[in-house]
N, C-alpha and C positions, 0 to 999 in steps of 0.2 A: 523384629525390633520396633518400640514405637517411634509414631513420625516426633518431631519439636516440638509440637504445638500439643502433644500429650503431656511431655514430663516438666519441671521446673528449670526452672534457666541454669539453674545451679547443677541440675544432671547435664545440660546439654555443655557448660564448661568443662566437667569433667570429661566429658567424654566428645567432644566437639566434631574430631574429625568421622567420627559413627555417623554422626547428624546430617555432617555433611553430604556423607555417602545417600544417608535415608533421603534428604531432598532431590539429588542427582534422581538416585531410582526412581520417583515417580515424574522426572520431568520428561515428556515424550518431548521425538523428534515428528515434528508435523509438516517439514518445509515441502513434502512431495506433493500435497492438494492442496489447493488454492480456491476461495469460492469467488464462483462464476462472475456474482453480483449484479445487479442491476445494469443494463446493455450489452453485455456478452452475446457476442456474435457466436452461432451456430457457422459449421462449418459448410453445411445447405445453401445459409446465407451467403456466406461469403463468396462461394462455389458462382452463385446464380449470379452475380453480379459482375464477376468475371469473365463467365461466356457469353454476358451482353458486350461489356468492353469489349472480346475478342471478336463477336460478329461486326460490332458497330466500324470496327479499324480493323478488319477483311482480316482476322489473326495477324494484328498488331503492326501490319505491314504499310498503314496510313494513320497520321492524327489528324484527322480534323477536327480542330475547336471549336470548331458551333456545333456539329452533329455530338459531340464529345458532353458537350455543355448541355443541350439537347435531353441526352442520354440521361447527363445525372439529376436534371429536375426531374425526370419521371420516373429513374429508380436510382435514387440518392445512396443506395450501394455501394455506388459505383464509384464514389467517390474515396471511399474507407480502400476501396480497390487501389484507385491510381496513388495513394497515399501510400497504399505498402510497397508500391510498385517504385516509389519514389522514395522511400523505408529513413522520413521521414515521422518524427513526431507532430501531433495541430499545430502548437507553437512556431515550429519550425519551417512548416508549410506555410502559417503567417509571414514568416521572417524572409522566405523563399518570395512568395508572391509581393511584398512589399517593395522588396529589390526591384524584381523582375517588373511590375505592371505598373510600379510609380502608384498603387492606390493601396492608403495606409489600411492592412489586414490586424487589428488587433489581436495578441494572443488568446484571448478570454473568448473572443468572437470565433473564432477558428477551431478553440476546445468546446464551444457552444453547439456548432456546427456539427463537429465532429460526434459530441453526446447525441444529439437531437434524430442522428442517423442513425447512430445505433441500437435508439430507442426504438425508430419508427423505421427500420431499413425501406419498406415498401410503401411509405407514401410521399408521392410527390411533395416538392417542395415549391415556394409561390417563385415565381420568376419575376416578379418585379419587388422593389423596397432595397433597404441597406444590406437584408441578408445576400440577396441576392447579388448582389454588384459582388460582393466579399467571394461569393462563391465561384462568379465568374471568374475573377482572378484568380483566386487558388489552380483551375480549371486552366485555364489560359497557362500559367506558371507552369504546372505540370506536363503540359502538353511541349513547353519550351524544352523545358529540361530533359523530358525524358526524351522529345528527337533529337539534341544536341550531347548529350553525356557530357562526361565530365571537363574540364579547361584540367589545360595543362596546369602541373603544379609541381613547388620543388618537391626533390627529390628527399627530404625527411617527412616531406608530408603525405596525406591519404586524401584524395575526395572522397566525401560523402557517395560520389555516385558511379566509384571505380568501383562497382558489382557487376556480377557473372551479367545482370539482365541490361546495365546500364551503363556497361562501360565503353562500349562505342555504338552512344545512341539507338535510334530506334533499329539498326543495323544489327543490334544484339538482342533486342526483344524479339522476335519474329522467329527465330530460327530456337530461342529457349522453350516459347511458346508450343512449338509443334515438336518438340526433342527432347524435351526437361531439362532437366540440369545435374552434370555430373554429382555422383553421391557427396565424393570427396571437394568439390567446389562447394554444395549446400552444407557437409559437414563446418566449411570452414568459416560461410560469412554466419552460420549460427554461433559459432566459439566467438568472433568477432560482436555479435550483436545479442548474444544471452536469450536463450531460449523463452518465450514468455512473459520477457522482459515489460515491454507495455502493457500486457494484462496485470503481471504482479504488482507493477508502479501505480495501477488506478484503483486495484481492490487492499492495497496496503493500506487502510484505515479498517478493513472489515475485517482482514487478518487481525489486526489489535483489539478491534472490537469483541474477539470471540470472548478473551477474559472477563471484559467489562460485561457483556453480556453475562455469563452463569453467574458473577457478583447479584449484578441488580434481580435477575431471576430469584435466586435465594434471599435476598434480603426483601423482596415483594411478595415471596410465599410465606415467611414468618409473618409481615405485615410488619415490618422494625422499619422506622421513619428514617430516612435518610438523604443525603442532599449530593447530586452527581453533578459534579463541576463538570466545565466545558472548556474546550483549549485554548488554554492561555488566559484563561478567566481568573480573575484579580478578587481575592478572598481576604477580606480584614483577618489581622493574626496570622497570615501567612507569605512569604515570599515568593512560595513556589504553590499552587492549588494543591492537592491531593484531588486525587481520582474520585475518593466516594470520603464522605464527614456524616457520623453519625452521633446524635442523631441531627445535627441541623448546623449551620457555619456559628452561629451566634453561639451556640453549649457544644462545642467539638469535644465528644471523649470518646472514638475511636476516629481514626484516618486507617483509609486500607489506598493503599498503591499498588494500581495494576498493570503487568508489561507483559507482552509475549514478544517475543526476539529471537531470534536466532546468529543476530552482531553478538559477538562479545563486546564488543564498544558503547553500543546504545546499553545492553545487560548493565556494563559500569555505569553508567550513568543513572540509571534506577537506581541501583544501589549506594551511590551518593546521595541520588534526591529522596531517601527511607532516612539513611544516615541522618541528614541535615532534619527532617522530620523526627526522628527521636531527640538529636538534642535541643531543638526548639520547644518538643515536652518537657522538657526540663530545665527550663530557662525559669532563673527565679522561682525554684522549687525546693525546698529543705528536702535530705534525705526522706525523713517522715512523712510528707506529702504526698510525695512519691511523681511521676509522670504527669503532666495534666490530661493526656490523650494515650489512650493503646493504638502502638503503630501495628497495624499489619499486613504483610505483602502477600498477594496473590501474582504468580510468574509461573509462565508457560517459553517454550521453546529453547532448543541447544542453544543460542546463549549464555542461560546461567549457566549451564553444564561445562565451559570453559577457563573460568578461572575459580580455585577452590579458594584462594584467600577471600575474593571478593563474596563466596556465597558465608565464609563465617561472619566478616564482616554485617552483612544481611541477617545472618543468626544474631549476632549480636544487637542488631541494631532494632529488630524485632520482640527480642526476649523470646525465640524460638518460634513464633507466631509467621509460619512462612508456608503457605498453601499453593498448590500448582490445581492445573485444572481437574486432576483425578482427585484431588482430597477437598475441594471447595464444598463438595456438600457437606463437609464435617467441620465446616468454618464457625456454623453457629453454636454447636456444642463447645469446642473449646476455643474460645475467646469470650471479651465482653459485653460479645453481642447476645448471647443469652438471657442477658438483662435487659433487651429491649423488645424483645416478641413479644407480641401482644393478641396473639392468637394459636 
């Protein structure tokens, strides 16, 4: 069967629910790999920084805070360490040590930190200036919390540090240290805490990017002029940016929107923000004019795959013109971008 973007709109009315199935079919489920991106700690890494912690506090069985402090200017490791250990977000360990030390840790500073480690895991960090003070406390914080656990709390609520390693203080690190941790205790503060969670949360722009990426690829190997908005970037003639205007914002005669998802919720709301994008082509346009702009959508991940009204919607709101990441290299053939290669 052909995809949408082969036949006329008029075949894909006819026969709409086919269309729908053809775009389902080629939309993969991609949620199981995630790229690494830029600071992704190796497991090596993370390992080595550990067994320093662990020798520096005799297997976990002493904090001391200067030696501790000590430890993470010379291998700043160690700090991404006491942070999982304390399974704590940057922010959070901000908000933690602000509490705790009385010296104000901004968020930004503490996610600064935090980058800056994982960029350079092995190189000292300077022990005097503002980073430093910041680090001390986070340092100092941690060393609090994790010999005291958690303060009592009502009974509908959870502490943050009622876990297997931290729920009565450093009483409870020492013996998980040299013993592990039952399967079925790690099974469960993973359910609780979502497997990967902080890595998917930091490279969740690079996952979106993948689309926006083969777009600009393809449109830079035709050599077809075009102009890649930036988020939340504010475009004359428009309310809402589009992803890519070709050929240039000042003569828009295509817009292409591109989403990879795997929400059905966020999938809905592309699909409005296409919708609102078609009838704005055609604000103040006689039938005979036709469109001012050809909208069309490039979407990747289950997402769309979960609601079928919303992808006719899309069909419609397209005029069939709806490419996923396996059919993008066939973007320039059929649509109006043909008309702008220039090589």
């Amino acid at each position: 069967m052909p995809s949408p973007f082969e036949v006329s709109f008029a075949e894909i009315e006819q026969n709409i629910e086919l269309y729908v199935d053809e775009v389902f079919s080629t939309l993969q489920s991609d949620f199981m790999t995630m790229p690494k991106g830029e600071g992704f700690l190796e497991y090596p890494i993370f390992e080595d920084g550990y067994e320093a912690l662990k020798k520096n506090t005799k297997g976990f069985s002493i904090l001391d805070t200067e030696s501790i402090l000590r430890l993470s200017f010379e291998k700043p490791i160690v700090l991404i360490v006491l942070r999982a250990m304390l399974g704590f977000t940057p922010p959070e360990w901000a908000d933690a040590a602000t509490a705790e030390i009385k010296l104000e840790v901004p968020q930004n500073a503490a996610r600064a930190i935090d980058r800056r480690v994982r960029l350079r895991p092995g190189v000292p960090l300077k022990t005097s200036g503002v980073t430093a003070e910041r680090v001390r406390a986070l340092v100092i914080a941690a060393c609090r919390l994790l010999t005291t656990g958690p303060e009592l709390v009502d009974g509908k609520l959870i502490h943050r540090l009622s876990k297997a390693d931290t729920i009565s203080g450093l009483a409870s690190i020492a013996p998980l240290a040299d013993l592990g941790v039952p399967y079925s205790m790690l099974l469960y503060e993973r359910f609780l805490g979502r497997p990967f969670a902080g890595h998917r949360d930091s490279v969740s722009e690079l996952v979106g990017d993948v689309v926006e990426l083969a777009i600009e690829e393809l449109l830079t190997k035709h050599h077809i002029s075009f102009r890649k908005t930036k988020r939340a970037e504010r475009i004359a003639g428009f309310e809402q940016a589009p992803d890519f205007i070709i050929p240039s914002e000042y003569n828009p005669r295509i817009v292409i929107e591109a989403k990879l998802t795997n929400d059905d919720g966020t999938a809905r709301d592309k699909v409005t923000r296409v919708q609102h994008l078609r009838t704005m082509s055609l604000k103040d346009r006689s039938l005979k004019e036709g469109p001012r702009y050809e909208v069309i959508a490039c979407i990747a991940g289950r997402g769309f795959k979960q609601r079928r009204q919303d992808m006719k919607k899309l069909l419609e709101a397209t005029q069939g013109k709806i490419f996923t990441l396996q059919t993008i290299p066939e973007m320039v053939q059929y649509s109006s971008l043909k008309n702008y290669v220039t090589r």
